[in-house]
C-alpha positions as CSV (number, residue, x, y, z in Angstrom):
1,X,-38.5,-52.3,27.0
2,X,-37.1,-54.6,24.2
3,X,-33.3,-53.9,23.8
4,X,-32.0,-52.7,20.4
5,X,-31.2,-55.5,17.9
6,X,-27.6,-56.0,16.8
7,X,-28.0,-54.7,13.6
8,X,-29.4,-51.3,14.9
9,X,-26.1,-51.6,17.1
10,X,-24.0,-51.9,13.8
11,X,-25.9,-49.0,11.8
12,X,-25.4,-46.3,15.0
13,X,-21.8,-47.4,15.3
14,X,-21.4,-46.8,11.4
15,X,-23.8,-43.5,11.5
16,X,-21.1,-42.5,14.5
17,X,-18.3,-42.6,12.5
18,X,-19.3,-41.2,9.2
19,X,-20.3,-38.3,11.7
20,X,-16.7,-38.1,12.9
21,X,-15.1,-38.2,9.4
22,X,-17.4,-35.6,8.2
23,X,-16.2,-32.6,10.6
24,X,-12.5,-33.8,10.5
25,X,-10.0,-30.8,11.2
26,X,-6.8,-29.6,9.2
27,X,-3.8,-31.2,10.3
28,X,-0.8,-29.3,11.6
29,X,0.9,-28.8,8.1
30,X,-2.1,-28.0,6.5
31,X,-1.7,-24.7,8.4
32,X,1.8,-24.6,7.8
33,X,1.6,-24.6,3.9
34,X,-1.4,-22.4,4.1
35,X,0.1,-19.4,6.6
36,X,3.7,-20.0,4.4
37,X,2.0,-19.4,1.0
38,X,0.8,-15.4,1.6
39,X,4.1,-15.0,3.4
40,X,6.6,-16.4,-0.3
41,X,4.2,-14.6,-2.5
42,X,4.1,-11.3,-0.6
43,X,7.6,-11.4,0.5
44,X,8.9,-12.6,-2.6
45,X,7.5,-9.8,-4.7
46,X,8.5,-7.0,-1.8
47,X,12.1,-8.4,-1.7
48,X,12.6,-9.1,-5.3
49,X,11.7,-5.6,-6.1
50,X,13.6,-4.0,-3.6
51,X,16.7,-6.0,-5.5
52,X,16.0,-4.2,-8.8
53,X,18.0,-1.3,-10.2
54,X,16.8,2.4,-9.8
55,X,13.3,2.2,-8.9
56,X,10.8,-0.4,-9.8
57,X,7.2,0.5,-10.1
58,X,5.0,-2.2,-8.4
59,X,1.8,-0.6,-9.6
60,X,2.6,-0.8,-13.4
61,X,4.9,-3.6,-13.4
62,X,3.7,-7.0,-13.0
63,X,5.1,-10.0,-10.5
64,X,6.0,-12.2,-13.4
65,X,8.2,-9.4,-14.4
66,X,10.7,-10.1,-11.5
67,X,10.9,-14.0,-12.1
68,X,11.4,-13.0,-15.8
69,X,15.1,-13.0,-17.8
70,X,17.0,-10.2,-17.3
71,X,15.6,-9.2,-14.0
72,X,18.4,-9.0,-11.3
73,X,18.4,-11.9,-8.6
74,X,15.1,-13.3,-10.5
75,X,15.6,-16.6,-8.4
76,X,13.8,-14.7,-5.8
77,X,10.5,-14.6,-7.1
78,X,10.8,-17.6,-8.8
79,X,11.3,-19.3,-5.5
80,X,8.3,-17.9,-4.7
81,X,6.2,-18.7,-7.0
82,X,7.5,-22.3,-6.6
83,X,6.6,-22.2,-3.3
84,X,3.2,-20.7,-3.8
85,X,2.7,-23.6,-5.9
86,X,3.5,-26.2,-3.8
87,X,2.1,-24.4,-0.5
88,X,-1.4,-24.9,-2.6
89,X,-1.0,-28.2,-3.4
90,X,-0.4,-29.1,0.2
91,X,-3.5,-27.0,1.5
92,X,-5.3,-28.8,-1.0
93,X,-4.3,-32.6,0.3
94,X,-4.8,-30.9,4.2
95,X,-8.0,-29.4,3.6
96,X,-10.4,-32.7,4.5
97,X,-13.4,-30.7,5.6
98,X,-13.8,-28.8,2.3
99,X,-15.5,-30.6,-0.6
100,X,-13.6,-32.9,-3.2
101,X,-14.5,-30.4,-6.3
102,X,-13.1,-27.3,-4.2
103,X,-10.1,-29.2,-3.3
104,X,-9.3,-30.3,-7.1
105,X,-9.4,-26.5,-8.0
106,X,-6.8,-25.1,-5.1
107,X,-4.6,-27.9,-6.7
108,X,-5.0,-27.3,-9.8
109,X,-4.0,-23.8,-9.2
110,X,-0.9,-24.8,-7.5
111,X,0.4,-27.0,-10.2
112,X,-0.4,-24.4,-12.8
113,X,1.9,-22.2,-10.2
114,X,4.3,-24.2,-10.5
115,X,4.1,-24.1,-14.7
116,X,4.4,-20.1,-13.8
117,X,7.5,-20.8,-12.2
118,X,9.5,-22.9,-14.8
119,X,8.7,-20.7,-17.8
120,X,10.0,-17.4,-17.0
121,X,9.3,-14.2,-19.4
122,X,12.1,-13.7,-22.5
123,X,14.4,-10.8,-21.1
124,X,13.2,-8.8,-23.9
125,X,9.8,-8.2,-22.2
126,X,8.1,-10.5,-24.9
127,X,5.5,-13.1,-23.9
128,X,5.8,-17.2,-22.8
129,X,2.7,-19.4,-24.1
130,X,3.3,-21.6,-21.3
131,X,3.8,-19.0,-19.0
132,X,0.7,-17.0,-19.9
133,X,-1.6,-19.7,-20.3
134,X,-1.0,-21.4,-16.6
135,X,-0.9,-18.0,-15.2
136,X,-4.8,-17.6,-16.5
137,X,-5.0,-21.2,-15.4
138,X,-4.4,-20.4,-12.1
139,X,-6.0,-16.8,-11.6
140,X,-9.4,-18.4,-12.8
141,X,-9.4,-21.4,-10.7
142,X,-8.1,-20.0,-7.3
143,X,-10.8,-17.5,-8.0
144,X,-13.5,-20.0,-8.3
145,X,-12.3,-23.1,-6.0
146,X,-14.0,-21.1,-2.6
147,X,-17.8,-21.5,-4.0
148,X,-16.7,-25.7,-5.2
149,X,-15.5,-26.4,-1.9
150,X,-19.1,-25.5,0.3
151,X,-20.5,-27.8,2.3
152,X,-23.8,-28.3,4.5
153,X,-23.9,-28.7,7.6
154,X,-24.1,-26.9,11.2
155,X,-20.7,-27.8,12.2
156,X,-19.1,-27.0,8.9
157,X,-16.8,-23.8,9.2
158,X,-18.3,-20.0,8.2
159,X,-16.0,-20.5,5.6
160,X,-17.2,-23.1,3.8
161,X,-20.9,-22.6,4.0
162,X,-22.2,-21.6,1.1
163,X,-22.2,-17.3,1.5
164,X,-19.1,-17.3,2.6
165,X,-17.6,-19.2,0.0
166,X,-19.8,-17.1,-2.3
167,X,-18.8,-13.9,-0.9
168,X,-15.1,-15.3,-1.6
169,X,-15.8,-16.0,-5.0
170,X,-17.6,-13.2,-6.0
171,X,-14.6,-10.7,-4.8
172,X,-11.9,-12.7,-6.4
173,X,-13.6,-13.1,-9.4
174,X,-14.4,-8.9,-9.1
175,X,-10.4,-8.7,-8.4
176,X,-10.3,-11.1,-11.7
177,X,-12.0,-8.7,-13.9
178,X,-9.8,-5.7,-12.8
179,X,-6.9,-7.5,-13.4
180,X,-8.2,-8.4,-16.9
181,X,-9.5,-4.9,-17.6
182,X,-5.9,-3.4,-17.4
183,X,-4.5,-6.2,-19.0
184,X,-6.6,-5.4,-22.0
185,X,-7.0,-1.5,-21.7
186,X,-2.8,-1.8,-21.3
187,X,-3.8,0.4,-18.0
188,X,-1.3,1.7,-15.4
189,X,-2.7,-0.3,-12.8
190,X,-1.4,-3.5,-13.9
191,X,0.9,-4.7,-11.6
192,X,-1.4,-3.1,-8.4
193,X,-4.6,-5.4,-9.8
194,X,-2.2,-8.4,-10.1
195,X,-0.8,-8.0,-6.4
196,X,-4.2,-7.5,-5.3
197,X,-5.6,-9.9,-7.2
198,X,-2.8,-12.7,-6.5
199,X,-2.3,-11.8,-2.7
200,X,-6.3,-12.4,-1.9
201,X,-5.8,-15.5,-3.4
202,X,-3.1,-16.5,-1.4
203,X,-4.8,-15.4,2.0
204,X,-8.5,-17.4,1.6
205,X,-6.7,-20.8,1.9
206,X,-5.4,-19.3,5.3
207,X,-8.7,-18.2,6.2
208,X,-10.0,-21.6,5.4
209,X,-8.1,-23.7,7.0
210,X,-8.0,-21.2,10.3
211,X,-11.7,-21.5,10.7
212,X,-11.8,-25.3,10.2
213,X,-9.0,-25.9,12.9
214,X,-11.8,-24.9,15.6
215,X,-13.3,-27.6,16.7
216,X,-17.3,-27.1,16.7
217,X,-19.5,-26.6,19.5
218,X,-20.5,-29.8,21.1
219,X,-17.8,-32.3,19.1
220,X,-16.7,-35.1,20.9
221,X,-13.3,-36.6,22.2
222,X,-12.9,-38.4,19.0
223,X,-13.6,-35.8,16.7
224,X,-11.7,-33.4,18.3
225,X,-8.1,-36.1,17.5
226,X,-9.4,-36.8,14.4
């Protein structure tokens, strides 16, 4: 039997390693950022309303209202929606086995979190054209960043196959148009379609980067450092 030339040596050694690149894992503070972000958005919203006066209605009232002027101990939510911000941005930089567009998206809606963040509502319960227009920012493209991150592939996480990430989008994007249905209806449901919407945004990235940090069936020694 002839033995394989060098150059066929060359081209399995190079198809080797684009194999191990392409099912690389999450590293360790790619979880982090992703399990911390659910925890300062819900948190932040629970506690800050709990530091209100009298009693503050969660289902009509809306989560930029506590990071807003005039709201007592507003550097609470504010923190964390800061934090939410950043927490994407990191997810996004960690999240190596989703696709480039998908990735782009998450990060985007991070840095329009963090725009949310720096431009607080007037105290008198008036509007912010900043504010408002990177909260829409971010609501649409956390809502649509699950479907741009699919990938093919047998080893590529439930997740990011292409009905899971469809199912994700598809629910957000329902979540989406509730939200904007009592927004523009002036509903009583406001604040309980924002939370809803906001806090299953929050949670995919987790789920994401859960189900890529297990390793797939079969992967070898090197792909399991990587």
């Amino acid at each position: 039997m002839a033995r394989p030339a060098p150059a066929d040596l060359v081209a399995a050694a190079a198809s080797a390693s684009s194999t191990v690149v392409s099912v690389r894992s999450v590293p360790w503070w790619g979880v982090l950022s992703a399990a911390a972000a659910p925890v300062l958005l819900i948190g932040g919203w629970t506690v800050a309303a709990a530091l209100q006066p009298g009693h503050f209605d969660s289902v009509t009232a809306t989560i930029s209202a506590l990071a807003g002027y005039g709201a007592r101990d507003r550097w609470v939510m504010s923190l964390g929606l800061a934090g939410l911000g950043c927490c994407h941005v990191c997810t996004s930089l960690a999240l190596r086995p989703a696709a480039l567009p998908g990735r782009l998206l998450l990060m985007t809606g991070g840095l329009a979190g963090l725009v949310v963040a720096a431009n607080p509502l007037p105290a008198d319960g008036g509007h912010s054209g900043p504010h408002t227009v990177a909260a829409a920012v971010s609501f649409v493209v956390l809502a649509i960043w699950p479907i741009a991150s699919r990938q093919r592939g047998s080893r590529v996480p439930l997740t990011l196959r292409l009905p899971g990430s469809a199912a994700a989008t598809l629910t957000l994007l329902g979540l989406l148009t509730w939200f904007g249905a009592e927004l523009w209806a002036g509903g009583g449901q406001v604040g309980l379609s924002e939370r809803a919407l906001a806090g299953a945004e929050s949670l995919w990235p987790l789920a994401v980067v859960l189900t890529a940090r297990l390793r797939p069936a079969g992967a070898t020694d090197d792909e399991k450092v990587r």
